[in-house]
C-alpha positions in Angstrom: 38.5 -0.6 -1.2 35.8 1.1 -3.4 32.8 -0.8 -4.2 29.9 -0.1 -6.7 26.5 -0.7 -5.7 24.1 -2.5 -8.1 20.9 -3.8 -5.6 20.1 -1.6 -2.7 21.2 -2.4 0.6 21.6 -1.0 4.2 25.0 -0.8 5.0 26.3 2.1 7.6 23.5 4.3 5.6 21.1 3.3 2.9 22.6 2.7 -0.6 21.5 3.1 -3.9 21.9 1.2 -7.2 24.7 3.2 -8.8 26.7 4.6 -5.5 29.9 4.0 -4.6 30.8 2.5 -1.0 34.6 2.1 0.5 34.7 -0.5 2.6 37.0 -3.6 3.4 36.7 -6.6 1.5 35.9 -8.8 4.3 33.4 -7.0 5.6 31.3 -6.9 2.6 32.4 -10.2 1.2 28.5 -11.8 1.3 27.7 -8.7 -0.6 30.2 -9.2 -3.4 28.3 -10.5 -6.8 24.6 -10.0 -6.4 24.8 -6.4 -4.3 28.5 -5.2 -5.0 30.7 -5.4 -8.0 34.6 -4.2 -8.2 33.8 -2.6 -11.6 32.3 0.1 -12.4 28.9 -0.1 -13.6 28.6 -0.1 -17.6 26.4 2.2 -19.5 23.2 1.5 -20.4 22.2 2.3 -24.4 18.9 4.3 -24.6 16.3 1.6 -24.4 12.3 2.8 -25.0 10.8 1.8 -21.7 7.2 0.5 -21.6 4.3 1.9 -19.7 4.0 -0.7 -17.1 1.0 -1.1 -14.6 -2.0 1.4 -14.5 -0.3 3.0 -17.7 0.1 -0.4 -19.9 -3.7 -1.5 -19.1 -5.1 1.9 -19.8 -2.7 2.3 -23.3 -4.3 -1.1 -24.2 -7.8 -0.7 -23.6 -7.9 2.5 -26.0 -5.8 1.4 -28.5 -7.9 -2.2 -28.7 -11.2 -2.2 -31.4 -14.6 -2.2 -30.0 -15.7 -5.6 -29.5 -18.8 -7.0 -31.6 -21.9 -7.6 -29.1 -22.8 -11.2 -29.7 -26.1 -11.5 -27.9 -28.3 -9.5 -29.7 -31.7 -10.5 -27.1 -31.9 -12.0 -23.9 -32.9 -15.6 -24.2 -36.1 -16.2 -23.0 -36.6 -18.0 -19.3 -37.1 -21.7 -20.0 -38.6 -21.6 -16.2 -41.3 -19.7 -17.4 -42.2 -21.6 -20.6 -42.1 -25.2 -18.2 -44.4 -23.8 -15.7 -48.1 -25.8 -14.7 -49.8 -22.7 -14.8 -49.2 -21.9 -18.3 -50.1 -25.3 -19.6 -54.0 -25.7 -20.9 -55.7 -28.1 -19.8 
């Protein structure tokens, strides 16, 4: 019987999603739903795919508006300010 893949698997060889593979029915029976299907696989419309990865983080860090420094000094050293030897006498 003729089987479409739809998850690959190793069989007798290595098979892709969208292959075909004969084989019996109760040999592949496990494989039947989540790996196999009787039908032919349906057509996919044109879908826009999205950078994913590398690509999506890189696209995102150019596109995004330079952020606003908040601290405009560094604060000064509280250790510094609390210290015996800077305290008159």
């Amino acid at each position: 019987m003729k089987f479409y893949v739809t998850r690959q698997h190793i069989g007798d060889k290595l098979y892709m999603p969208g292959d075909t593979r004969e084989a019996n029915e109760s040999d592949v029976k496990h494989l039947i739903g989540k790996t196999l299907s009787k039908d032919p696989p349906k057509k996919a419309e044109s879908v826009e795919k999205k950078p994913t990865g590398r690509a999506a983080r890189a696209t995102a860090r150019k596109a995004a508006p330079a952020q606003e420094k908040k601290a405009e000094t560094a604060p000064a050293n509280q250790a510094e300010i609390a210290s015996p030897h800077n305290k008159s006498e």
